[in-house]
C-alpha positions as CSV (number, residue, x, y, z in Angstrom):
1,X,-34.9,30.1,-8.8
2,X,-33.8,26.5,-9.4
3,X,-35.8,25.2,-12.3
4,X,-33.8,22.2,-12.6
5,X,-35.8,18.5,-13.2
6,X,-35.1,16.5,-11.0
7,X,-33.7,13.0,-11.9
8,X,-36.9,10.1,-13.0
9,X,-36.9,6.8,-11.4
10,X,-34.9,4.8,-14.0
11,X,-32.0,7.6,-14.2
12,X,-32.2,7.2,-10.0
13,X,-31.3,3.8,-10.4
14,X,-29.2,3.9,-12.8
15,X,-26.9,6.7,-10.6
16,X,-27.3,4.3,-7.3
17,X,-26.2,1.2,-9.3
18,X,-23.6,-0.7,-7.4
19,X,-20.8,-1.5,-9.2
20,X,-19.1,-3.4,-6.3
21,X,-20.8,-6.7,-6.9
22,X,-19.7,-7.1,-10.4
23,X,-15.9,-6.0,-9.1
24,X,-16.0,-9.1,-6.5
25,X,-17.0,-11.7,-9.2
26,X,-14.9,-10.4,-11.9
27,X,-11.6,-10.6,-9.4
28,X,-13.2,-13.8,-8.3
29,X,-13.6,-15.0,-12.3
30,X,-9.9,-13.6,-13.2
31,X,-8.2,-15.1,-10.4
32,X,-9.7,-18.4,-10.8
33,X,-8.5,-18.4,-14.7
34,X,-5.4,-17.5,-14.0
35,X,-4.5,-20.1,-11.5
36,X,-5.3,-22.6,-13.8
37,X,-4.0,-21.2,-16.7
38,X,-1.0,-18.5,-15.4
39,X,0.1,-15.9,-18.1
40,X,2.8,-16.7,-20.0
41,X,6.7,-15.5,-18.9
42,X,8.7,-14.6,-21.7
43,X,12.4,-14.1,-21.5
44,X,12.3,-11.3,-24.7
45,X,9.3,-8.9,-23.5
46,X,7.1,-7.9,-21.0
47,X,3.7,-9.5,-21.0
48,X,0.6,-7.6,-19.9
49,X,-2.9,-9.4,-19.0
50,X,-6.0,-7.4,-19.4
51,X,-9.7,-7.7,-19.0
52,X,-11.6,-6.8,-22.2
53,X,-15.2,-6.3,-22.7
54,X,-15.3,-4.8,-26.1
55,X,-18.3,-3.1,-27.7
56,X,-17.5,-4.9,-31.5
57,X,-14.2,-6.4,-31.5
58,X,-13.1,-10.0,-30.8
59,X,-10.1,-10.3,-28.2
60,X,-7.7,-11.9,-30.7
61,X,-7.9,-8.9,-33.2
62,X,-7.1,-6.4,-30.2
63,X,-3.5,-6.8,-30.4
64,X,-2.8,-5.5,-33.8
65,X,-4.7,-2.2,-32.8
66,X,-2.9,-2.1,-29.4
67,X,0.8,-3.1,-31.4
68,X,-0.4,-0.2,-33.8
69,X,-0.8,2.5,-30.8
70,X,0.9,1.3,-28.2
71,X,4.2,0.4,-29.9
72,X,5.3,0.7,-33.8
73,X,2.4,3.0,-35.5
74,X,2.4,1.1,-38.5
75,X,0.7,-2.4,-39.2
76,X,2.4,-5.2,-40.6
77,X,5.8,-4.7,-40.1
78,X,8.3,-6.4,-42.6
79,X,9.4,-9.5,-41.4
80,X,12.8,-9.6,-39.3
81,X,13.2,-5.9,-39.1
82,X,13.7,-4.0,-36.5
83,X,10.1,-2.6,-36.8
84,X,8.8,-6.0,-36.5
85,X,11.2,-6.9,-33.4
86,X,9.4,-3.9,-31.5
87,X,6.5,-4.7,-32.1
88,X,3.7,-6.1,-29.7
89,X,2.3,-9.3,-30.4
90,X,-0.1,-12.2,-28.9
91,X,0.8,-14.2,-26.2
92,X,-2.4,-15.8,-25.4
93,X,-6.4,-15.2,-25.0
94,X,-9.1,-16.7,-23.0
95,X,-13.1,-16.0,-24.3
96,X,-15.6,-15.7,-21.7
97,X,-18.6,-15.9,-24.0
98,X,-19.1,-17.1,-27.1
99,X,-18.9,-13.4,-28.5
100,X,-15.3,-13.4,-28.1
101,X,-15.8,-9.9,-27.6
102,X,-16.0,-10.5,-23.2
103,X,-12.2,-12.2,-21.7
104,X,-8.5,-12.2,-20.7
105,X,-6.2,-11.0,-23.2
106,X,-2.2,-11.3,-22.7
107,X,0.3,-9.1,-24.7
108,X,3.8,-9.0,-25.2
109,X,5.8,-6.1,-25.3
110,X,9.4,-6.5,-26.4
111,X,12.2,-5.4,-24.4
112,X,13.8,-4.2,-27.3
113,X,11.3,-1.1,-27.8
114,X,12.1,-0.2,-24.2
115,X,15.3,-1.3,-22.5
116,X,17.7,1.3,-21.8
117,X,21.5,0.7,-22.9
118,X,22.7,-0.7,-19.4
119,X,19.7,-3.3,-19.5
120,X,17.2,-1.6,-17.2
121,X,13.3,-0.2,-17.4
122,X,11.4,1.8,-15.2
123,X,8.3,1.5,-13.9
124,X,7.0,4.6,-15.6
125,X,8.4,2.9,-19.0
126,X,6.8,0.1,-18.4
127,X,3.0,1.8,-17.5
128,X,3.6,4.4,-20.3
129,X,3.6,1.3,-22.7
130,X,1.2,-1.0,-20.9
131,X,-1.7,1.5,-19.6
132,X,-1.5,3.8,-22.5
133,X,-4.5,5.1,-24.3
134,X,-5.7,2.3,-26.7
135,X,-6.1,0.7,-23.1
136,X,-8.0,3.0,-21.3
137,X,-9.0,6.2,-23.4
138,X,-11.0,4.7,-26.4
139,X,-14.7,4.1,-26.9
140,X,-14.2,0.9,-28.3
141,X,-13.4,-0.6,-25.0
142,X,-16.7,-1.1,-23.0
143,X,-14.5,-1.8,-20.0
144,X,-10.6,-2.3,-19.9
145,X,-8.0,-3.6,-16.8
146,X,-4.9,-4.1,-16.4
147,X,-4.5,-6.8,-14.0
148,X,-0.9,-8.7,-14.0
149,X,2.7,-8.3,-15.4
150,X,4.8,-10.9,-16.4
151,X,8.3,-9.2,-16.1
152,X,11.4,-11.2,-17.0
153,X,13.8,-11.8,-13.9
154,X,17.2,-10.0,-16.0
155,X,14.8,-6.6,-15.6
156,X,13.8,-6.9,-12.0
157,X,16.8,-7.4,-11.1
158,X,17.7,-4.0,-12.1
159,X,15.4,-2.8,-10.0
160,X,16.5,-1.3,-6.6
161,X,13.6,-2.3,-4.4
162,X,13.4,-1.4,-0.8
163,X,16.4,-0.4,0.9
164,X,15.4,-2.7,4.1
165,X,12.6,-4.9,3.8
166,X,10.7,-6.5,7.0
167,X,13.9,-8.0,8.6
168,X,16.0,-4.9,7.6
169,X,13.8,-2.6,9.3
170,X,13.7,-4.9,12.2
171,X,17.4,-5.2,12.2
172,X,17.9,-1.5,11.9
173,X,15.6,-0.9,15.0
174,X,16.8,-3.7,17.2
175,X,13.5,-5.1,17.3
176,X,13.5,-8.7,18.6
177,X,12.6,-12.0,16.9
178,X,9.1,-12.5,17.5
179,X,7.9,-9.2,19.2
180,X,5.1,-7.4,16.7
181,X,6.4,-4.1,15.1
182,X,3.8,-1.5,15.9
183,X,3.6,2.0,14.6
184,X,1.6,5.0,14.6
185,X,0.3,8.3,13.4
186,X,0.8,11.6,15.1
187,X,-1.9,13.2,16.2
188,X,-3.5,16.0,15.4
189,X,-2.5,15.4,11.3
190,X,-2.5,19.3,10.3
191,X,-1.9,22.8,11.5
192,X,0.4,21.9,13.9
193,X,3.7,23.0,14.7
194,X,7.3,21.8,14.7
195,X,7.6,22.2,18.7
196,X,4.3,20.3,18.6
197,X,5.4,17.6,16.5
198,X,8.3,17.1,18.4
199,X,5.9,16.6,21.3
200,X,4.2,14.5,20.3
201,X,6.9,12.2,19.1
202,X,8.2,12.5,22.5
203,X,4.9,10.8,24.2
204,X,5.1,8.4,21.7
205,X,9.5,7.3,21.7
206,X,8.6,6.8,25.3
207,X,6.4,3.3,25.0
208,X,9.2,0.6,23.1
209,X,6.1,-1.3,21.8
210,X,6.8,0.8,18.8
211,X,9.2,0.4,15.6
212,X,7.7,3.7,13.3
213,X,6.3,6.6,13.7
214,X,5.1,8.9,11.0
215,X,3.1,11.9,10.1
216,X,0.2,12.0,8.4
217,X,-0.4,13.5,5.0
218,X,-2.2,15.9,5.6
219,X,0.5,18.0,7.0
220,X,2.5,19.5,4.4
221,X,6.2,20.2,4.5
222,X,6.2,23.6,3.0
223,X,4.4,25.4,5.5
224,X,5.7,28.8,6.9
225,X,4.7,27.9,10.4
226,X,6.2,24.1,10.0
227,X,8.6,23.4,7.9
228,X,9.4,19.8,7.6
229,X,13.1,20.0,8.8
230,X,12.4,21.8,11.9
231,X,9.7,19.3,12.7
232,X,12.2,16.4,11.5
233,X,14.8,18.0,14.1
234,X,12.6,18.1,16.8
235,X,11.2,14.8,16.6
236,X,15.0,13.4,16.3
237,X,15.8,15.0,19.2
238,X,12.7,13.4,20.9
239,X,13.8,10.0,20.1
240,X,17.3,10.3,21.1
241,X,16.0,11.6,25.0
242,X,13.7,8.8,25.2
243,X,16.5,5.9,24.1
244,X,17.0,4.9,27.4
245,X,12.8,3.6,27.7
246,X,13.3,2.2,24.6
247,X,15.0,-1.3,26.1
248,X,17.8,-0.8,23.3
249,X,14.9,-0.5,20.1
250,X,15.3,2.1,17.7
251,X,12.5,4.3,16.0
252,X,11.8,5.0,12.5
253,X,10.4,8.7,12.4
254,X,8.7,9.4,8.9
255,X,7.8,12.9,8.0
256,X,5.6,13.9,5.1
257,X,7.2,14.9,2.2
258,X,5.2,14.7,-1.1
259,X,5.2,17.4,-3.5
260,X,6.5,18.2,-7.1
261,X,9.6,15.4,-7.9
262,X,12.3,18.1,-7.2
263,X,10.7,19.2,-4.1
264,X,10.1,15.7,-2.8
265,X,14.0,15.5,-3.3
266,X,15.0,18.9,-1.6
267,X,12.8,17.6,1.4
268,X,14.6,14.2,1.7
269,X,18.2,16.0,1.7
270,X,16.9,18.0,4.5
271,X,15.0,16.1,6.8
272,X,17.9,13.4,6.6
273,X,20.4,15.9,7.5
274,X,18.0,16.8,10.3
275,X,18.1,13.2,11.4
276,X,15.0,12.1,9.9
277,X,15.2,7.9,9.6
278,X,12.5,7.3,7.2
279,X,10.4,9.3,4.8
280,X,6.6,9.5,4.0
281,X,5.5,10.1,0.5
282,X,3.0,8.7,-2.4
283,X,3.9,7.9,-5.7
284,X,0.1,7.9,-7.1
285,X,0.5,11.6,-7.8
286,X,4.1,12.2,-8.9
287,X,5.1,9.1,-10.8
288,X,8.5,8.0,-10.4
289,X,9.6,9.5,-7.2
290,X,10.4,6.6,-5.5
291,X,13.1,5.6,-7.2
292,X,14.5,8.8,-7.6
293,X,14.9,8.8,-3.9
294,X,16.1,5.4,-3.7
295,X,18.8,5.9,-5.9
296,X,19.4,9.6,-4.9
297,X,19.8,8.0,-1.4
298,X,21.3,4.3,-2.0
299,X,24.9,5.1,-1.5
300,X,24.4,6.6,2.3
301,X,25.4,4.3,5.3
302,X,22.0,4.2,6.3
303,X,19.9,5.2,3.4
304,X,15.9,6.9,4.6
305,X,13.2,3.8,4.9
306,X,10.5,5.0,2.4
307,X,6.8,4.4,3.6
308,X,4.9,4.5,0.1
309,X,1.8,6.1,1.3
310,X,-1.8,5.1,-0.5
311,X,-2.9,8.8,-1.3
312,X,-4.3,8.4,-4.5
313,X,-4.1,4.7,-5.3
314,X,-7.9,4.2,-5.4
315,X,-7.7,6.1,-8.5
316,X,-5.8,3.8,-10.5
317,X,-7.0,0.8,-8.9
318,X,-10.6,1.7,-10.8
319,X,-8.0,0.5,-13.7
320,X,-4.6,-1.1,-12.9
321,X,-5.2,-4.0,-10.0
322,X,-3.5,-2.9,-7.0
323,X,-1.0,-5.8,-7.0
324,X,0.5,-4.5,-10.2
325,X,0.8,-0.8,-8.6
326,X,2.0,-2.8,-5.2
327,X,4.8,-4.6,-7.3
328,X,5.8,-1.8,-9.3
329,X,6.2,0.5,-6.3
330,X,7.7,-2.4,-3.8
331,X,10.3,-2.6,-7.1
332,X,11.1,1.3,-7.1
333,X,12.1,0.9,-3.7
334,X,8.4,1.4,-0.4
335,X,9.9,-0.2,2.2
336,X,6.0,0.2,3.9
337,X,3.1,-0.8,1.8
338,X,-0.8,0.3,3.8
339,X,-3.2,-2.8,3.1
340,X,-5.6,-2.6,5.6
341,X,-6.8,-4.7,9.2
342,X,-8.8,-8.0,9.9
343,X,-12.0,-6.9,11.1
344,X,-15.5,-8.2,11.2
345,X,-18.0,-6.9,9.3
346,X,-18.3,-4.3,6.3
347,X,-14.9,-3.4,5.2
348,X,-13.9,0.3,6.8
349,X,-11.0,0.3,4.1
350,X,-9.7,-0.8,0.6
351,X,-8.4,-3.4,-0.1
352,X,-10.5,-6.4,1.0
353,X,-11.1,-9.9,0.3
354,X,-9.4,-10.9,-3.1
355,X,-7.8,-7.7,-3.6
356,X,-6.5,-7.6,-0.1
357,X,-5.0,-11.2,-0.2
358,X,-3.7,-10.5,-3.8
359,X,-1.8,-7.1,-2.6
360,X,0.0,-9.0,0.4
361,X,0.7,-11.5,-1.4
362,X,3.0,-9.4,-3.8
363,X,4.3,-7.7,-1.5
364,X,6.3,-10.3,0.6
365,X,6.5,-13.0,-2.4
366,X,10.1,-13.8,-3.5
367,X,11.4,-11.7,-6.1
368,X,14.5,-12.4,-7.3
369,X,17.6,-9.6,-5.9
370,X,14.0,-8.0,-4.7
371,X,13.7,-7.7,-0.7
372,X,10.1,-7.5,0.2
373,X,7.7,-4.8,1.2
374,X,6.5,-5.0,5.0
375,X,3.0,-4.6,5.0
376,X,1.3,-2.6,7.0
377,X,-2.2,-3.1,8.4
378,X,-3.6,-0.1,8.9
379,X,-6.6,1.8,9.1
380,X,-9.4,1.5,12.1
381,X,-6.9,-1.2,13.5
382,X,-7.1,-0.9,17.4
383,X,-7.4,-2.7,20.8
384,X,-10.9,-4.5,19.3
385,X,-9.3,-6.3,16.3
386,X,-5.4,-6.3,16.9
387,X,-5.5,-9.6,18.2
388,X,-7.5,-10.7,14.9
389,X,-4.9,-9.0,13.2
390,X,-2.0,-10.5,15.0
391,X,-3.5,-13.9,15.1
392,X,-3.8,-14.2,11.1
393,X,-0.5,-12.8,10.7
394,X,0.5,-16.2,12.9
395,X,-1.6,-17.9,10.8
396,X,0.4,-16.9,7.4
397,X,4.0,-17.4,9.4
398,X,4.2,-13.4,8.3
399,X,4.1,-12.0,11.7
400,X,7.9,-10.5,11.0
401,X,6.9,-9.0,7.9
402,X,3.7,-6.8,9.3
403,X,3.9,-3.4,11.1
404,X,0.6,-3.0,13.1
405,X,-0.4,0.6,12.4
406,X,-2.5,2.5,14.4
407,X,-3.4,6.2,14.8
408,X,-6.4,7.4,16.3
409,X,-5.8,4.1,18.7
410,X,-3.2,5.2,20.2
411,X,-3.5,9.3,19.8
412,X,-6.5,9.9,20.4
413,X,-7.7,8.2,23.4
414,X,-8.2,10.8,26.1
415,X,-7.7,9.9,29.7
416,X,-10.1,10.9,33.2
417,X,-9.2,14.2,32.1
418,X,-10.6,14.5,28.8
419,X,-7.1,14.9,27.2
420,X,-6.3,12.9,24.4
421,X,-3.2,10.5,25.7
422,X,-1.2,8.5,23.3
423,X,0.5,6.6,26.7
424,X,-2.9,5.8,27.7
425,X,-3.7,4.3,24.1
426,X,-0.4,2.4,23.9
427,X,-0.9,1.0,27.5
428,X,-4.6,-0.1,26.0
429,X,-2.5,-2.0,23.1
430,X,0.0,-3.4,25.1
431,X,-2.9,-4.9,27.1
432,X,-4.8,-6.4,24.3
433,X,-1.5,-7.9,23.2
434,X,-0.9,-9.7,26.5
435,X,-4.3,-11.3,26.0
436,X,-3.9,-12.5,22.5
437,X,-0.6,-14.2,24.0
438,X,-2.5,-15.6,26.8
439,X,-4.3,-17.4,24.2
440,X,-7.7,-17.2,26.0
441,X,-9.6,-16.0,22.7
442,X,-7.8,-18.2,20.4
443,X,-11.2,-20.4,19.5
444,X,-13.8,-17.3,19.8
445,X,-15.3,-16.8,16.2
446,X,-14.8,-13.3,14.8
447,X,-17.8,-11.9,15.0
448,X,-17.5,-12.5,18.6
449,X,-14.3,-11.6,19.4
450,X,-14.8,-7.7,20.3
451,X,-17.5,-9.2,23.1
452,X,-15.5,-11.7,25.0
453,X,-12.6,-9.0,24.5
454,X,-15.0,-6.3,26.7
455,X,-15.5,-9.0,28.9
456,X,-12.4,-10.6,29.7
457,X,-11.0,-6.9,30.1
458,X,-13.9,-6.3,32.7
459,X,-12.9,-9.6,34.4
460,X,-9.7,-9.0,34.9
461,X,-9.9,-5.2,35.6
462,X,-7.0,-4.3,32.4
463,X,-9.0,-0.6,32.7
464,X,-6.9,1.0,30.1
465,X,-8.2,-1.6,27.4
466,X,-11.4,-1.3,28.6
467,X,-11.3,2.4,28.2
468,X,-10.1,2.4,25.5
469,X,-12.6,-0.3,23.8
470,X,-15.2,2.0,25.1
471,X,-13.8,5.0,23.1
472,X,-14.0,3.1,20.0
473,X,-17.0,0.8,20.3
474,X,-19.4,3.0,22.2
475,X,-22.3,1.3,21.3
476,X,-20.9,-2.7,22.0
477,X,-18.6,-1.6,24.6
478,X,-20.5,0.6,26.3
């Protein structure tokens, strides 16, 4: 018997409360600050910005607590030693409220507590210092975020970043100047075999609308009935019998291959031996790996194109602002960073808005001896909102730099037959591209773009857009 009480009115509310407001206008508040006052960059040390709301303390006696935990362990260190030289220190706060409690607060780390002899940090140095526990982990701290890092250029440089970038990728495929890079998933994403995989590659390595393919993450690659260098095999051999469809475009295949650090690297040796072109992984859970496969991998003619996959960021993004995980991971080396699509309406996927504009932007923003991340929109993009998609990118004069990413869109449209047909799917694409290029819904307002879009398809009789459309929009496209 369940003699449990059921929750009263006020503790009802107080479980539905929506935090996502007060996210919005904080990134809105913080952003606006910082443009017009940026953080501090500081040749010597690191600097951190955080949000603060403090329960008692004022912002400007934080840092001795955080210099005390974070860095040295004792307070006031003796002046010029090397104690004091490691030590954190101010670089700058900014109130909110006349509490002093409520604001932005920027730090300085010193290189000199964490630069290794040849002059080079890692990511996980730098987050074990910045987003340790006087951050996150004490009571004190009514709420806590990290939200930018001020690194000093002789550091990122030692960075490896992404083997390829946008225009590497593009130059390692062949892909023409001004043709969108498209990708996709395979279909189904688990309990599928290595002969299936390789299918299923094959459908896709037909169509040369696209640049990548990958798996999804969902399918392991230490399975006894598929393991990940049979399916990387397979799927090689796929795209070397389709090369003469491809119009002279190569094809980046990406298998899954997260696990345990020295796992990840056991699956990289052997699904590039395999003939694998890329690799799939996230960093979110295993810390580090990127980099150890960029520089496990750096020295090969053609090192793997690493798509850092999200899996997990939504964790840390409750706490670190995605642009600092986006830098820190573009720095270790993704070549393929998910942010997600242009649509209308409620957001389908994080990140939007502010967040959204904030991860692109770090992304593809100079760095110096950096090369960028490509982004990739992905997630519920299709036929209905590519030419959104495509048109912003225009917009931004970052079309070269974004891979259009869709899965179900393309995998999982089934023809007269009921059969789920990815050349059906990418015929539907190819479609909805041509009218975005005809430019006859340049001027049509977003929230009416996926209605002229059914329309125009019905009008000119493109029937596998307009199946397609259907499929995904039953109810405005039916």
């Amino acid at each position: 018997m369940n003699t449990a009480v059921s929750p009263d009115a006020a503790t009802l509310k107080l479980l539905w409360h929506d935090a996502e407001p007060r996210e919005v206008r904080l990134r809105e508040i913080i952003s606006e600050r910082l443009a017009a006052k940026p953080p501090p960059l500081l040749d010597d040390s690191i600097v951190a910005t955080y949000f603060f709301a403090f329960r008692t303390q004022r912002l400007e006696r934080a840092v001795e607590e955080i210099s005390y935990h974070a860095t040295i362990g004792i307070k006031h260190p003796p002046p010029g030693s090397l104690l004091e030289q490691c030590a954190a220190r101010p670089a700058g706060v900014e109130a909110f409220d006349s509490t002093g409690r409520l604001g932005l607060l920027h730090v300085a780390f010193p290189l000199k507590m964490m630069l290794q002899p040849d002059g080079h940090l890692t990511s996980c140095d730098i987050l074990h210092t910045v987003a340790g526990a006087i951050i996150f982990d004490v009571y004190e701290n009514q709420d806590a975020r990290l939200i930018a890092l001020q690194i000093p250029e002789k550091v990122l440089r030692t960075f490896p970043g992404p083997a390829y970038g946008p225009l590497g990728v593009r130059k390692r495929t062949n892909f023409p100047p001004g043709q969108p890079a498209f990708g996709t998933i395979l279909k189904p994403t688990a309990g599928i075999t290595p002969e299936q995989v390789g299918a299923l590659v094959e459908e896709v390595a037909g169509c040369p609308l696209f640049l990548f393919v990958k798996e999804d993450e969902d399918l392991y690659p230490k399975l006894d009935y598929s393991p990940v260098k049979d399916r990387a095999r397979l799927a090689a051999a796929a795209i070397e019998r389709a090369k003469e469809k491809r119009a002279g475009r190569g094809l980046i295949f990406a298998p899954h291959i997260s696990g345990a650090p020295h796992e990840i690297l056991e699956s990289v040796h052997a699904v590039l031996e395999a003939g694998a072109s890329g690799v799939m992984f996230s960093e979110s859970f295993a810390g580090g790996t990127v980099r150890m496969v960029r520089e496990a991998t750096k020295r090969l003619q053609e090192p793997p194109a690493i798509y850092g996959h999200n899996a997990g960021i939504g964790v840390r993004s409750r706490a670190i602002y995605r642009e600092v995980i986006d830098l820190l991971a573009r720095l270790d080396g993704i070549d393929f960073r998910q942010t997600a699509p242009v649509r209308p309406g409620t957001p389908f996927l994080l990140p939007y808005g502010r967040e959204w504009q904030a991860s692109e932007e770090v992304l593809i923003r100079p760095v110096p001896g950096i090369n960028p991340t490509m982004i990739v929109r992905a997630g519920a993009l299709d036929q209905g909102n590519i030419g959104l998609n495509l048109a912003d990118a225009e917009r931004r004069a970052i079309s070269e730099k974004v891979l259009f990413l869709a899965g179900s869109a393309i995998n999982s449209i089934k023809n007269g037959k009921g059969k789920a047909d990815p050349q059906l799917g990418a015929e539907a694409m190819t479609q909805a591209l041509e009218v975005h290029r005809s430019g006859e819904l340049r001027d049509v307002p977003m929230a009416q773009h996926l209605g002229e879009l059914v329309r125009l398809a019905d009008r000119k009789e493109l029937k596998p857009l307009r199946e397609a459309l259907r499929q995904r929009y039953p109810k405005e496209a039916a």
